[in-house]
C-alpha positions as CSV (number, residue, x, y, z in Angstrom):
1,X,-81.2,-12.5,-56.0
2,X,-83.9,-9.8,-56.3
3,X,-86.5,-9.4,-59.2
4,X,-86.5,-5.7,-61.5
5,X,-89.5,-4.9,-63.6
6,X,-90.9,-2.1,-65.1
7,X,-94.6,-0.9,-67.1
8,X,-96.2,1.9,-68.1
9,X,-98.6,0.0,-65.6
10,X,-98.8,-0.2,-62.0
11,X,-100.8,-3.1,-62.0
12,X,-98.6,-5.0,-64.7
13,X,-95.6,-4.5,-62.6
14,X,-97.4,-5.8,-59.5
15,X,-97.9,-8.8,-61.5
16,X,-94.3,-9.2,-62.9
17,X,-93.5,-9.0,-59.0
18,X,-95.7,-11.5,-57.7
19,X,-94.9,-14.0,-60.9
20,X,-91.1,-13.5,-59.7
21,X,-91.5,-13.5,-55.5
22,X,-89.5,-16.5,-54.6
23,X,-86.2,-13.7,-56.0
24,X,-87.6,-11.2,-53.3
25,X,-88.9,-12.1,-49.9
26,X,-87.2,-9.5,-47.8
27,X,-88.8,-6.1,-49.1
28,X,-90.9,-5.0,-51.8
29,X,-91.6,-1.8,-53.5
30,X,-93.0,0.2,-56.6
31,X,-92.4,3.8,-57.6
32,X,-93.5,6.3,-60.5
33,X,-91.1,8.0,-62.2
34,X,-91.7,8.4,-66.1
35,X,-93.0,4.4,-65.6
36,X,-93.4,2.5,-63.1
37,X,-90.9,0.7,-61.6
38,X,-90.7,-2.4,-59.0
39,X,-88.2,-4.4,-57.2
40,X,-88.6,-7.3,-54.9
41,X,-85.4,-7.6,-52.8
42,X,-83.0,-10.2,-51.5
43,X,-81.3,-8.6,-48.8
44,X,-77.6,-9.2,-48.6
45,X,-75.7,-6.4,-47.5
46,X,-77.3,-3.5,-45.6
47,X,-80.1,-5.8,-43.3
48,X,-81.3,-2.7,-41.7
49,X,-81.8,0.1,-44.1
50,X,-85.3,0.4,-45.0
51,X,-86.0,2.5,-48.4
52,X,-83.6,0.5,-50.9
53,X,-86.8,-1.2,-52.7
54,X,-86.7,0.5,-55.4
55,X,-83.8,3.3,-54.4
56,X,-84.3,6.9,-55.0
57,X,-82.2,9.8,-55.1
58,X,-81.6,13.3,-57.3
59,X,-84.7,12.5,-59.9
60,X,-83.4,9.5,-60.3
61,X,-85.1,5.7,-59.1
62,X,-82.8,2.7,-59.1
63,X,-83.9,-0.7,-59.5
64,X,-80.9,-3.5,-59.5
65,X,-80.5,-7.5,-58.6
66,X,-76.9,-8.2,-58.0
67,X,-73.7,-6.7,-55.7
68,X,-71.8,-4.3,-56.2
69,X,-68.4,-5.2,-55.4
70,X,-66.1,-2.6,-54.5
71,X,-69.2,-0.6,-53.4
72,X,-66.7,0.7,-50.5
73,X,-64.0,2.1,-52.8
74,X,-66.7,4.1,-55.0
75,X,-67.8,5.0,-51.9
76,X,-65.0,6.9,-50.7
77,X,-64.5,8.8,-54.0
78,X,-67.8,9.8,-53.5
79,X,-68.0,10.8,-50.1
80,X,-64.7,12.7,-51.3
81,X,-67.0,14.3,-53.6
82,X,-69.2,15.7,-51.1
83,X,-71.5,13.3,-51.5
84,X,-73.7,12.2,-48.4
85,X,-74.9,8.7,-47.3
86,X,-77.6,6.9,-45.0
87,X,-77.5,3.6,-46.3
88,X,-74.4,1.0,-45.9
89,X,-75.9,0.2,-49.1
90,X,-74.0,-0.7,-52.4
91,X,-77.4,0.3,-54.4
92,X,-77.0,3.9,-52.6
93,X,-73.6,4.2,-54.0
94,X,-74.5,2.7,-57.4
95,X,-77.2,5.2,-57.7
96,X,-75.2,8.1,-56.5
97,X,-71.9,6.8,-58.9
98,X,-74.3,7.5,-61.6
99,X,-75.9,10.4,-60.6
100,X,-72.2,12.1,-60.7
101,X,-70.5,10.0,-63.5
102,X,-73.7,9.2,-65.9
103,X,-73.1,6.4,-67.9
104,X,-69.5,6.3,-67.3
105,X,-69.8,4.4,-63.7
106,X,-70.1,1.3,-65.8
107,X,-65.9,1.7,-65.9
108,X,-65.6,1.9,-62.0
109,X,-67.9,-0.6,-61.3
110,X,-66.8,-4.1,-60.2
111,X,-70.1,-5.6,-60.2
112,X,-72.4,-8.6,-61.2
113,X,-76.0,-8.1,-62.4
114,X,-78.2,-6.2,-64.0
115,X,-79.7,-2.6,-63.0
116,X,-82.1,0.1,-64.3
117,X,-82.4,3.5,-63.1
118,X,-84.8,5.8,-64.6
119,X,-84.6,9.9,-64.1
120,X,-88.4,10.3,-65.5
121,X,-87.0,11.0,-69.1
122,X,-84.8,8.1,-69.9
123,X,-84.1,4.9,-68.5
124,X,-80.2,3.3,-68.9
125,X,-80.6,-0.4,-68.6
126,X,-76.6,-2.5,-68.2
127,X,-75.8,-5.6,-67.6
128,X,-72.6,-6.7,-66.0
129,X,-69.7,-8.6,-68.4
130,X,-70.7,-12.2,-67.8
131,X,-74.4,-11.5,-67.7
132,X,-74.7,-14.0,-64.5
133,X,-78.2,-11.9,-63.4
134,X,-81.1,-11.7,-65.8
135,X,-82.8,-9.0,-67.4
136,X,-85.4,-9.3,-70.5
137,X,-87.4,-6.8,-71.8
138,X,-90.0,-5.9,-74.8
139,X,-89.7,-2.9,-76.7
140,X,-93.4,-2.3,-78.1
141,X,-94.9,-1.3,-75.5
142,X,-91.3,-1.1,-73.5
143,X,-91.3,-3.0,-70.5
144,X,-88.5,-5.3,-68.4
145,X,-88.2,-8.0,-65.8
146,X,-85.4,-10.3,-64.4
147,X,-87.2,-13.7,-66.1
148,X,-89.0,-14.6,-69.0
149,X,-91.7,-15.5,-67.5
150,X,-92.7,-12.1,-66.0
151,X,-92.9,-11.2,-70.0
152,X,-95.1,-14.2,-71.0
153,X,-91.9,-15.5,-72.3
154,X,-92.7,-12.7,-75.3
155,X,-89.3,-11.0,-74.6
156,X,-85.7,-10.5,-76.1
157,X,-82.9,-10.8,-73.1
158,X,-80.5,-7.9,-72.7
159,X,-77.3,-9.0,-74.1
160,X,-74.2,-9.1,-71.1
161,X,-71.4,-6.6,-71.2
162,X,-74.0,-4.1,-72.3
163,X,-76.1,-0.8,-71.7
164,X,-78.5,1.1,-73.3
165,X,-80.5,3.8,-73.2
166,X,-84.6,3.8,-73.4
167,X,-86.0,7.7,-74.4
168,X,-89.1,7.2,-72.8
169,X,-91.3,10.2,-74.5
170,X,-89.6,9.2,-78.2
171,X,-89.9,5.5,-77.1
172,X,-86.8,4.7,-78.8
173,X,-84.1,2.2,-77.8
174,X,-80.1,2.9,-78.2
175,X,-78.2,0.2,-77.2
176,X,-74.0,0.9,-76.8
């Protein structure tokens, strides 16, 4: 399991981290892009590849705590696609998935978990069917973390089987 968590703050999501490290302990990272963004990771597949904590590519940072499980099939569309790899990653091809099929790599995905990727602008936040990883987040100010706890408990959880859509400069919240 890895933790996800995301502020307007850099030191609030090095908090959310550390309150959530025991989901982490193999790699650890926070970026800037429109808000900061965090992810302690769990490494299961891909031991080697160094950069997937938080995962960046095309404008776009990904932070996710689950599998992605025909990774390899998306994969090979992609690559098909023209689209290039350095990772045996499934993050790398969940990023890239939605960097060339938006919100619609939801329908290709065979996946548990729950993933945010943020392009600076907006931030799409999904959770897979059976909602078997965590995500909970706050709207005013908007922030999110894997547990509860990260939020002071003072949090709504994102419902399974869904996405949505954060507009970061009209801070609104569209959920689909």
């Amino acid at each position: 399991m890895c933790s996800i968590a995301g502020s307007k703050s850099k030191e609030e999501v090095k908090k959310m981290l550390s309150k959530m490290a025991h989901r982490g302990p193999d790699d650890e990272g926070i970026v800037e892009n429109g808000i900061w963004l965090g992810m302690g990771r769990l490494a299961i597949i891909d031991l080697n590849s160094k950069g997937l904590c938080p995962i960046q590519y095309g404008g776009k940072t990904l932070v996710f705590n689950g599998e992605l499980y025909n990774y390899r099939q998306i994969r090979e569309k992609l690559v098909k696609l023209k689209y290039k790899f350095t990772t045996e990653s499934d993050s790398e091809v969940l990023l890239k998935a939605y960097d060339k099929w938006g919100e619609k790599c939801l329908d290709k995905f065979n996946f548990m978990g729950a993933l945010v990727i943020c392009d600076g602008k907006k931030i799409f936040l999904a959770r897979d069917i059976a909602g078997e990883k965590p995500l909970y987040f706050q709207i005013n100010p908007f922030r999110f973390a894997s547990e509860a706890k990260a939020l002071n408990f003072d949090c709504i959880e994102f419902p399974p089987a869904n996405y949505a859509i954060y507009d970061i400069k009209n801070r609104t919240l569209v959920m689909k």
